[in-house]
N, C-alpha and C positions, 0 to 999 in steps of 0.2 A: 839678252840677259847681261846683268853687268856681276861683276866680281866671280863669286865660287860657285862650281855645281858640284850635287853630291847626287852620285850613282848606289842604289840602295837596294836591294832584294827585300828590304823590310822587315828589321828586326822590332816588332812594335814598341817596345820599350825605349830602343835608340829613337825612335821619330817620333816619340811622344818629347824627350829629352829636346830633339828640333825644332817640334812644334812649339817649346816655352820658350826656345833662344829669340834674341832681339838682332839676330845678325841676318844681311840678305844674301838666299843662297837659293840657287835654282837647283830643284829636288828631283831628278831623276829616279823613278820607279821601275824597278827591271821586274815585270808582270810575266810575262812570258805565257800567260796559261790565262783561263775562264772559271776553273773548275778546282778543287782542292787538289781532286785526285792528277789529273795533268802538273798541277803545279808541284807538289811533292815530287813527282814524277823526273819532272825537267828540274828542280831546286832541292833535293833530298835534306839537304841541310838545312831548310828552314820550313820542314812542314809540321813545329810545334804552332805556328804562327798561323790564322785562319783568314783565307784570299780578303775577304771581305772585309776585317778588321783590318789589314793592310792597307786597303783600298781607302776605307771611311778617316783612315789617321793621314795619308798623303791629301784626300778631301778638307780634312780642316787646316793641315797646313798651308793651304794655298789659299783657301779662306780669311784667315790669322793673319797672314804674311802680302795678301793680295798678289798673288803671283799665279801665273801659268804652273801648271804641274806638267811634266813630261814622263810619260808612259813609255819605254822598252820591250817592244814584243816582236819576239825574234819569231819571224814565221817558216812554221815547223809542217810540211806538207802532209797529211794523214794525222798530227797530233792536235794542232792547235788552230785550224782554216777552217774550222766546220762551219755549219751554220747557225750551228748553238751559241760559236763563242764571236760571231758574228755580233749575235740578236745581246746576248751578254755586255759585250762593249761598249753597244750603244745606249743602251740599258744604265750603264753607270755615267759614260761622258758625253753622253750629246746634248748640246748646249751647252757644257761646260767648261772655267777657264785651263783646257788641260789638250796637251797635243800628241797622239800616238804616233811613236818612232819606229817606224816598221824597219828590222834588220834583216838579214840576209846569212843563213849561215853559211860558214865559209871551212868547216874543220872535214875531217877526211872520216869520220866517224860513221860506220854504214847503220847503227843506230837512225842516224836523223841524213833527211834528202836536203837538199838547199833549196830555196823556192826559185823557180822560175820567174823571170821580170814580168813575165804574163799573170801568174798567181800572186804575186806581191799589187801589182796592178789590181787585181780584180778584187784584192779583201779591199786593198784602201779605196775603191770606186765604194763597194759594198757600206763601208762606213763613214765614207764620205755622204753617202743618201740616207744615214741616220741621222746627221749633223754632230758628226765628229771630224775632228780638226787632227788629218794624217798626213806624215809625210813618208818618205822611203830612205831612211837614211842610205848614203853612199858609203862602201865599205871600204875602212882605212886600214893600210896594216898588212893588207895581205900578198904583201913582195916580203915582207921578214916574218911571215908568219905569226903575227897578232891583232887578224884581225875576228871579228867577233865569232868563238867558237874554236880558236885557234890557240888559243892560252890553256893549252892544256898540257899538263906531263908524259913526257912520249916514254 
């Protein structure tokens, strides 16, 4: 990618507003979920906003814009690994120009478990034989405590 990324939870009105800009900007989508209810769930702050309209507004801007879209999904062992949100995933991006960024959380929160390299493994094998295009990001940050899941007020 060359110049600016923008990391988004998807205020639809803001990335309709990027979808008419003429400037090139690699769109990072923090998804985190398949489902409304998970996603409210893990983003409470933006569940005026409906997953799929989210999804369909990052869809045309990479269309528009001709760019790779990159997906954010922090995997959350018991909320977000099913096999629903599996069949979901590939469902929206297999085949398409879009790359899931699989994270790792990292915060002390006995709410959420961190995935094992084995579970983080096994979704992206799982939606790797959908033909989606996953990577495992490696986690940054967490010697000063920021990295994903860590930026929180103590």
């Amino acid at each position: 990618t060359d110049g600016i990324s923008i990391s988004t939870v998807g205020p639809c009105e803001k990335m309709l507003l990027l979808k008419n800009e003429h400037i090139k900007i690699q769109l990072v989508l923090s998804l985190h979920a398949t489902d409304q209810k998970t996603r409210d769930y893990l983003i409470p702050g933006m569940s005026m906003y409906k997953i799929n309209e989210i999804i369909a507004l990052a869809m045309e801007y990479g269309r528009r814009h001709k760019r790779k879209i990159s997906i954010a999904y922090l995997l959350l062992p018991g909320i977000n690994n099913r096999t629903e949100d599996v069949e979901k995933l590939i469902k929206w991006f297999s085949h398409k120009n879009v790359v899931i960024n699989l994270l790792k959380y990292n915060g002390d929160n006995n709410k959420f478990r961190s995935a094992s390299p084995k579970e983080l493994n096994l979704f992206k094998k799982k939606l790797e034989t959908g033909n989606v295009q996953v990577t495992i990001r490696q986690s940054l940050g967490d010697s000063i405590e920021a990295a994903c899941g860590q930026l929180t007020i103590k």
